[in-house]
C-alpha positions as CSV (number, residue, x, y, z in Angstrom):
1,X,75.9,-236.2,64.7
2,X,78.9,-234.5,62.9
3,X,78.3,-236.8,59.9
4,X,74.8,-235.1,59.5
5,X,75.9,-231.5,60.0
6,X,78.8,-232.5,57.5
7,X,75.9,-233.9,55.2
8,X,74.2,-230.6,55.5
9,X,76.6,-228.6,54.7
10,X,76.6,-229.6,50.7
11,X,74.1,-228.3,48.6
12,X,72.1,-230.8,47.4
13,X,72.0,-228.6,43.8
14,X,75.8,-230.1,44.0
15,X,74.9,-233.3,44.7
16,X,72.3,-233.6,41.9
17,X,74.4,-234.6,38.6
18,X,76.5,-237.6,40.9
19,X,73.5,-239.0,41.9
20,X,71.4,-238.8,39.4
21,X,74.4,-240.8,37.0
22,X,74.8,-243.0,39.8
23,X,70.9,-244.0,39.5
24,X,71.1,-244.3,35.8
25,X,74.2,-246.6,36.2
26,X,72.4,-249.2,38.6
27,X,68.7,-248.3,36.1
28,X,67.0,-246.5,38.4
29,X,66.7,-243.4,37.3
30,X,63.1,-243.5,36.4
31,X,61.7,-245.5,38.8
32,X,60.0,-245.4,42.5
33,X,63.2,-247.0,44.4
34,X,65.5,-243.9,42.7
35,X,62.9,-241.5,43.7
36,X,62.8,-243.2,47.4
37,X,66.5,-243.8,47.9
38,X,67.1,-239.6,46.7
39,X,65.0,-238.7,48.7
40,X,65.3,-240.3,51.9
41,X,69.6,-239.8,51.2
42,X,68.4,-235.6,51.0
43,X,66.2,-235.0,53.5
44,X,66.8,-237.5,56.7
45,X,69.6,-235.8,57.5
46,X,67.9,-232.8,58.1
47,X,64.5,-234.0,59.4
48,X,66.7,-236.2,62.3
49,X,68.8,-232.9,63.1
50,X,65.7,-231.4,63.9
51,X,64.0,-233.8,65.4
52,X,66.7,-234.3,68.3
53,X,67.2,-231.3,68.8
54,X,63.4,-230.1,69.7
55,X,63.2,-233.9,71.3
56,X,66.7,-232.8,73.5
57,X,64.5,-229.3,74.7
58,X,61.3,-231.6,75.9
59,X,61.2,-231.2,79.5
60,X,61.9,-234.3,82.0
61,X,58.4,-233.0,84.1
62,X,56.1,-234.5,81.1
63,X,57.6,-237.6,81.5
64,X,57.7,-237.7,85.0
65,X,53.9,-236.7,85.0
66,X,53.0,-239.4,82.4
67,X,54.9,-241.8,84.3
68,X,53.1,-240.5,87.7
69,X,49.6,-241.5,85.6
70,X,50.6,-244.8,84.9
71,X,51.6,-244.0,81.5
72,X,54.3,-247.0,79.7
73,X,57.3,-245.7,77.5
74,X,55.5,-246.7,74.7
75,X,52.0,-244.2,75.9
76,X,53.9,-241.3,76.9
77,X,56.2,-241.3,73.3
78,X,52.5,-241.9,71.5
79,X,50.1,-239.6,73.7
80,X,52.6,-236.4,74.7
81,X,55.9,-236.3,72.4
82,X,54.1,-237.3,69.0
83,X,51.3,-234.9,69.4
84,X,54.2,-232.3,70.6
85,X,56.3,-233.3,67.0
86,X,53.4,-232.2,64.8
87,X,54.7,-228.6,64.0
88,X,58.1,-229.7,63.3
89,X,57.0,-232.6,61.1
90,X,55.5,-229.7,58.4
91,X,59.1,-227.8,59.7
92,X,61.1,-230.8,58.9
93,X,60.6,-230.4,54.8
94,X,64.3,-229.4,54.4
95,X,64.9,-227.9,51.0
């Protein structure tokens, strides 16, 4: 978790130049895999701190009721968190 925060911290206007010569070293500055690998190495960090925090404040009694209905792991995550993550998947575009 402290490796994020640390990531965080840095500007990504600083990080621009170093890997945007790193892509062009390794040829893909102009292609779909640098625009995927800058990307996901920008924003993940943010969208996962987000994430687990708001999934940290979900309360134990919406489990507990899903589990109460019959509702698998796999039912409750699908039917109560996702539906629960929408707002802070549009919140999650860190910039």
């Amino acid at each position: 978790m402290l490796v994020l925060v640390l990531g965080l911290s840095i500007l990504s206007q600083v990080l621009l130049i170093p890997v945007s010569q790193m892509l062009r070293s390794i040829g893909w500055l102009s292609t779909y895999q640098g625009l995927i690998i800058s990307n996901v190495a920008f924003y993940v960090p943010c969208a996962v701190l987000i994430f687990s925090q708001f999934v940290r404040r979900i309360p134990v009694e919406l489990d507990e009721a899903a589990a109460i209905d019959g509702a698998g792991a796999l039912r409750t995550y699908v039917t109560i968190i996702v539906p629960l993550m929408r707002r802070r998947r549009r919140a999650s575009q860190c910039s």
